[in-house]
N, C-alpha and C positions, 0 to 999 in steps of 0.2 A: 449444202451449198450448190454442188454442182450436180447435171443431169448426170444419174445413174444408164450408160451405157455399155451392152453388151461386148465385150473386146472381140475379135473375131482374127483369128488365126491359121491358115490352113498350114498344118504338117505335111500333109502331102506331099506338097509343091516345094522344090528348091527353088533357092531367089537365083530365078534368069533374067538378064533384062534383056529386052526384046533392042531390035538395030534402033526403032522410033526412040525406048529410053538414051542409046549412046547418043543421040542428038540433041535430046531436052535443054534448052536455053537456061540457067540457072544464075543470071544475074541476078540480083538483088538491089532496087532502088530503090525510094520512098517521093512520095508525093503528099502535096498539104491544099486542101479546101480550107473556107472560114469554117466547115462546120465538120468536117473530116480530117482521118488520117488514114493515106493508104500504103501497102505496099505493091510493087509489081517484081514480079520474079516466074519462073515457071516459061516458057513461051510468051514473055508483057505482059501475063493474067494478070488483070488486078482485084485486088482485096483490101476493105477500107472498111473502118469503123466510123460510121457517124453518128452524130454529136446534136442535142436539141442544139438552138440558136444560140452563139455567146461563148459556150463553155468553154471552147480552146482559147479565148480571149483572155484567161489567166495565164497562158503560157506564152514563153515567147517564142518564135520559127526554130531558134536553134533548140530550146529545151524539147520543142512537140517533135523534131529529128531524132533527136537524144532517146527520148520515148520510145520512137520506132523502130532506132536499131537492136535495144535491148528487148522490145516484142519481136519483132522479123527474129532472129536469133534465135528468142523460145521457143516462134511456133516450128522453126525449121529444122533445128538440130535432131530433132529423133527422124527426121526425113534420110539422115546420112545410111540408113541402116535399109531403106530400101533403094535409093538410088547410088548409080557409081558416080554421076555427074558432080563435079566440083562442085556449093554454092560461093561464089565470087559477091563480094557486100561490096556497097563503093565507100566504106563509113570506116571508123577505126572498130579495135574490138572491143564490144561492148563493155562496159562496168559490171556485168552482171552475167558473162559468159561462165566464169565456174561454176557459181551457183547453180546456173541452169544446166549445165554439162551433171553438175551434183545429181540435181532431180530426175533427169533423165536415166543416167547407171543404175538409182536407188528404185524404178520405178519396173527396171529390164526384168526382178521376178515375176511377175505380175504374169509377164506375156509370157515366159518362160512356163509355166504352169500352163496355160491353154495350148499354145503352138507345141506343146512336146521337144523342146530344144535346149538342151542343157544351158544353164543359166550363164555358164564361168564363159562360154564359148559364144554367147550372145552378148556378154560382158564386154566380151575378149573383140568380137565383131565391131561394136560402138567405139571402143578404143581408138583403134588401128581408122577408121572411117571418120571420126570427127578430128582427127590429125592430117590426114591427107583430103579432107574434101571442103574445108571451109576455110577457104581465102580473104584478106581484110585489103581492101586500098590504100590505106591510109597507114602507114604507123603509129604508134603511141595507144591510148587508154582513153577510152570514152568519156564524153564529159559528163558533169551531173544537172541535175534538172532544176531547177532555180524558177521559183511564184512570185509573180509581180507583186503580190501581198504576204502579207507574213500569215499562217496560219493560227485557228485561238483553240484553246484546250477546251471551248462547250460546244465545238460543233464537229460534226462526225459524217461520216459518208456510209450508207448502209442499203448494199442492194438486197431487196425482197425477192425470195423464190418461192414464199408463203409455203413451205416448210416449218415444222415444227421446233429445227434450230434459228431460223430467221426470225417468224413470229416470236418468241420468247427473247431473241438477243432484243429484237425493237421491245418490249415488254419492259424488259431489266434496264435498258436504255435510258427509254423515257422517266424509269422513276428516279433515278439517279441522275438525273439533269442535262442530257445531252443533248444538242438539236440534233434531229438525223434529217440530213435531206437524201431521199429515198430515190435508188435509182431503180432501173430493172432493163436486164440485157435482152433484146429478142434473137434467143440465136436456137430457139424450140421448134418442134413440130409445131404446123398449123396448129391441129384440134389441141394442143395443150396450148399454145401461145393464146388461141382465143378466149379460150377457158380464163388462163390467167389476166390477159384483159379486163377482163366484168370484172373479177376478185378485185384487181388493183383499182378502180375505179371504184368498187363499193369502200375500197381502204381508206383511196385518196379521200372521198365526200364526208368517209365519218371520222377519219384522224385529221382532217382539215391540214394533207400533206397533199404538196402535189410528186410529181414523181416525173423524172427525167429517163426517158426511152432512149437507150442506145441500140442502133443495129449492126452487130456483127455477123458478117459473113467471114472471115478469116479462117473459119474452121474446111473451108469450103478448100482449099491449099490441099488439103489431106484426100479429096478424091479426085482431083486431077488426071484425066483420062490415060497420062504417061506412066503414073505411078506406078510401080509396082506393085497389087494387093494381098502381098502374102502378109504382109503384116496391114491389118487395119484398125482405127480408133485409135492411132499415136497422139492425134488431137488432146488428147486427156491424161498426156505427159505436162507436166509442169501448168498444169490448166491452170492452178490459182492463182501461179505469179501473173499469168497472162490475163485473166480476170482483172487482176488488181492495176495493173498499169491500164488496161481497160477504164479504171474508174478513177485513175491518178487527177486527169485534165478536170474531174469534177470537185475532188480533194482542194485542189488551189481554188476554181473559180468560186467555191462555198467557204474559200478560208477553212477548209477544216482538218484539222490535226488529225482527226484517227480515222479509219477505214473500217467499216465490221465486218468481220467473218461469223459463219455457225461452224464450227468445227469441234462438234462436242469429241467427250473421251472416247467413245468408241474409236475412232479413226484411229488410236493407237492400238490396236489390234490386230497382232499381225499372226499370220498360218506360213506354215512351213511347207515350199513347194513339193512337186517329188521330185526334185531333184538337190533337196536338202535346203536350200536358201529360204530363207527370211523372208517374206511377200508380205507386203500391203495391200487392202483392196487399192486405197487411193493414199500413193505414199505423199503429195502434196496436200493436202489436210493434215497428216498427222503434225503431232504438238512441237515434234523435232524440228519440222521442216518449216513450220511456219513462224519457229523462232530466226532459223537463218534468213528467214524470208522478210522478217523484219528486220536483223540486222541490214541489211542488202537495201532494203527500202530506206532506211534511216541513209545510209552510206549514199545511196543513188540522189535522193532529195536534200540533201545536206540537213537532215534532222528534222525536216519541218511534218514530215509526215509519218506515223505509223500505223501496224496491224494491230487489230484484237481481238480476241478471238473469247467475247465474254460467258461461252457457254463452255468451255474447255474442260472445266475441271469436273464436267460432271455426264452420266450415259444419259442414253437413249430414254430411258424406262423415268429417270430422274428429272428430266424436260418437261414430259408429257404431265407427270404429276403437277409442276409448279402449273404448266399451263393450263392445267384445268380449276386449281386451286388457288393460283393466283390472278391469272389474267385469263380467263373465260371466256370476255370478249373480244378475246383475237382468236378466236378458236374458229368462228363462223367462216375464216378466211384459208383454214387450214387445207394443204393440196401435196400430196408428196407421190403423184404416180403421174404415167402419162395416160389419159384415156384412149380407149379407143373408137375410131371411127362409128358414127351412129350412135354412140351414147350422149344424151345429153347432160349427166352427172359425169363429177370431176376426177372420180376413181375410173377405174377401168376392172377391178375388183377379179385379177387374175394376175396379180405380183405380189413379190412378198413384202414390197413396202405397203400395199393394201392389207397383208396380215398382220403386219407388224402395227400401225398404225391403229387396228381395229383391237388388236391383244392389249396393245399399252392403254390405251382409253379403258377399256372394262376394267385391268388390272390394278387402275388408280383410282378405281370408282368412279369413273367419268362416263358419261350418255355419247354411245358414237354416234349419232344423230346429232350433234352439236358441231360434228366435222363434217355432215351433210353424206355420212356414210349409212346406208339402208338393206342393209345383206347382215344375216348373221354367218359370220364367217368362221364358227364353229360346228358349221357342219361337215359331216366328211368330205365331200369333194372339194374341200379347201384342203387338205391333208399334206401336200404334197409343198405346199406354199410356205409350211413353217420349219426354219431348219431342225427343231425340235422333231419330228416327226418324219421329217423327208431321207427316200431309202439314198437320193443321190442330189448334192448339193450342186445349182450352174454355177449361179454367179458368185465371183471372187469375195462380194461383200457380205456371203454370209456362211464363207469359211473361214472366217476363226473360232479358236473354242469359247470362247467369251460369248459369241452372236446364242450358242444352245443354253449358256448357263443362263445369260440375261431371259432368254425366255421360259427355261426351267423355272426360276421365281415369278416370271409374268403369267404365267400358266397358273402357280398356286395361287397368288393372289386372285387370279379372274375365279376360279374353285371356289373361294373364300368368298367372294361378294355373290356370288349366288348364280353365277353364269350358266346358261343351259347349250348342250350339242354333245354331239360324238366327241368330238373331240374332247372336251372337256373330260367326257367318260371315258377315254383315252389316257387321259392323262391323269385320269385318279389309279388307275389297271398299272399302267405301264409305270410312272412317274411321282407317284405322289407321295411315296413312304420317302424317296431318293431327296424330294425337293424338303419333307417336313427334315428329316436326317440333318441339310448342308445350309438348312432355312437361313441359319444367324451367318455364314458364311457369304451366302447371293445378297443378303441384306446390306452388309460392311460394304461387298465391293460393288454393286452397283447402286445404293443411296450414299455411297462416300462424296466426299468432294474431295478432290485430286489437286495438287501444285496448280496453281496458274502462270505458268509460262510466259503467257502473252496476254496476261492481262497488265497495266502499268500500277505501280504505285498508285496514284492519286487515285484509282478508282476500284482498286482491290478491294479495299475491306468494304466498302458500301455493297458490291457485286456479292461476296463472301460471307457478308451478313445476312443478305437476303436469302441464300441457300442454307444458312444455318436454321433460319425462321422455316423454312418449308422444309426441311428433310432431317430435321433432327429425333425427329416421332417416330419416323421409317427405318432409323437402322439398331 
């Protein structure tokens, strides 16, 4: 769901803040357009998410308030940790500040693992700073967010990343009855936001959907020239919740009951830092977090709205199958990396979502040419790209031990259908007696289908049928 970003933390550097941070103005207000919603804080910067024409017309001045003091709150709360400046709200506190105070604590391994800084004592840091530096004007409890209309159980809110958990939830969606009215955030690099443009436009013309553009800059709060940058990429603390309330004002004006997330099984996959703690790559996606997240939605909206997350119960490797096997043609729209500058294809064919991408396709018998991917990427100077193979792993998203085993299986199946490269001959040398040994084992756990959490009643067993129909052969 969300753009995979590098965290960047320098050890080096103890947090000083310079005499300019002791004077950073850190009010907190909100301001409301017919077609925005902003806040200003920081020295009066303002930061506003707009809205096609209309859509805040489902809510009313105090519920689109409401909304933004429990966003302002998200985006801000892991700010306490680089700045000393109080932030002062002029609102009560929010409905949804534990929660979010939740996601924040549960997200401190993460950074703890790159910055080199004992976890308990970053822990310990967040504590002591979100008790003394955020101020409320108001006393009492925030109120809850109330839709001029009442919401109906066939119509659904589903932003496209045209990912292969996005395409397959709209997939499983569509055939079980849901209207999706399709949104899409612009909050990307140019060369990918342009990319994605043409995709959604080629979507919109042939699912005869149209799609509602929001622009957020809010993330933009996070490089504010005062800041402090020892820690950077706090933005991607509690992102989904913020995401979601992002798409709330769309949820009422579309009457629609449920919200889609792609939040497949992987995200519950956690590595142990070295400093012994429990790490998420991205602890808001996991299944835990976005069950609370639904509690908290239901509580915040007084029941009319919730999450689902219909790919949840099943990996990576398990996605791409049905996608090729049952819904093919949303394949053409498939996009899961940023490119780079001067390429005019939609990979960038030097990350490991580009290897991963190209492994699971061959591994399920599917043509990567059908994903508009043209490199075979088994050959060695991919090497370094698959955590199967690589002498040292960067990003947090493919340290856990589950990301080698799932490819350990992707690797013998790609063997199996007749794949050619070094790598490949790599992985019959190194791998291959290992994977045929633990075969029935990678099989169970990644073609299993797992609890659905956050899937609801009324629409489980239709979701849960359809993974039985596609992956019952496989395990």
């Amino acid at each position: 769901m969300k753009k995979n970003k590098k965290i960047i933390f320098s050890p080096r550097k103890k947090n000083k803040f310079s005499k300019e941070n002791k004077t950073l103005k850190t009010e907190v207000s909100y301001y409301q357009k017919p077609n925005a919603l902003g806040i200003k804080t920081l020295d009066n910067s303002k930061y506003q998410i707009d809205y096609p024409k209309n859509i805040l017309s489902g809510l009313s001045r105090q519920s689109q308030i409401t909304l933004l003091e429990n966003f302002a709150y998200a985006r801000l709360a892991p700010l306490v940790l680089v700045l000393k400046d109080k932030f002062k709200y002029q609102n009560q506190k929010p409905r949804l500040k534990e929660f979010i105070d939740f996601g924040v604590i549960n997200d401190l391994p993460r950074f703890s693992e790159v910055a080199s800084i004992n976890t308990k004592k970053l822990v310990s840091q967040f504590q002591k700073a979100k008790k003394a530096n955020n101020l409320f004007a108001k006393k009492g409890f925030g109120q809850k967010i109330i839709g001029k209309k009442p919401t109906l159980a066939n119509q659904a809110i589903m932003s496209l990343s045209f990912g292969k958990d996005s395409l397959l939830s709209y997939g499983i969606a569509k055939e079980i009855g849901l209207n999706c009215h399709i949104a899409a955030i612009d909050e990307l690099d140019q060369i990918e936001c342009k990319i994605k443009r043409k995709i959604a436009a080629d979507f919109s013309k042939k699912e005869k959907k149209s799609i509602d553009f929001l622009q957020d800059n809010i993330d933009e709060i996070f490089s504010h020239p005062k800041i402090n940058k020892n820690i950077n990429e706090l933005e991607n603390t509690n992102g989904m919740l913020t995401f979601l309330l992002d798409l709330v004002p769309l949820a009422f004006y579309h009457q629609a009951k449920y919200i889609i997330f792609g939040n497949e099984k992987n995200f519950d996959d956690s590595f142990i830092n070295k400093y012994g703690a429990k790490a998420y790559p991205s602890f808001d996606q996991t299944s835990g977090y976005t069950k609370r997240l639904n509690q908290n939605l239901k509580s915040l909206t007084n029941g009319q709205v919730s999450v689902v997350s219909l790919v949840e119960p099943i990996y990576n490797i398990a996605e791409m199958h049905i996608l090729y096997h049952r819904y093919p043609k949303l394949l053409k729209y498939l996009m899961s990396c940023s490119p780079k500058k001067g390429l005019k294809e939609r990979w960038c064919y030097h990350c490991p979502m580009c290897a991963k991408a190209y492994l699971y396709s061959v591994a399920v018998g599917g043509d990567p040419k059908l994903i508009k991917f043209n490199r075979n990427f088994f050959e060695k100077k991919y090497q370094e790209l698959y955590p199967l193979f690589s002498k040292k792993i960067k990003r947090n998203y493919e340290k856990p031990p589950a990301v080698k085993e799932e490819q350990l299986l992707a690797f013998l199946l790609a063997y199996r259908q007749g794949a050619k490269g070094a790598l490949i001959d790599l992985f019959k040398k190194k791998y291959l007696a290992l994977a045929e040994k633990n075969e029935k084992k990678l099989r169970k756990k990644f073609f299993a289908i797992y609890p659905a959490k956050n899937i609801p009643k009324e629409l489980k067993n239709k979701v849960i049928d359809i993974y039985r129909q596609e992956l019952k052969k496989l395990v």
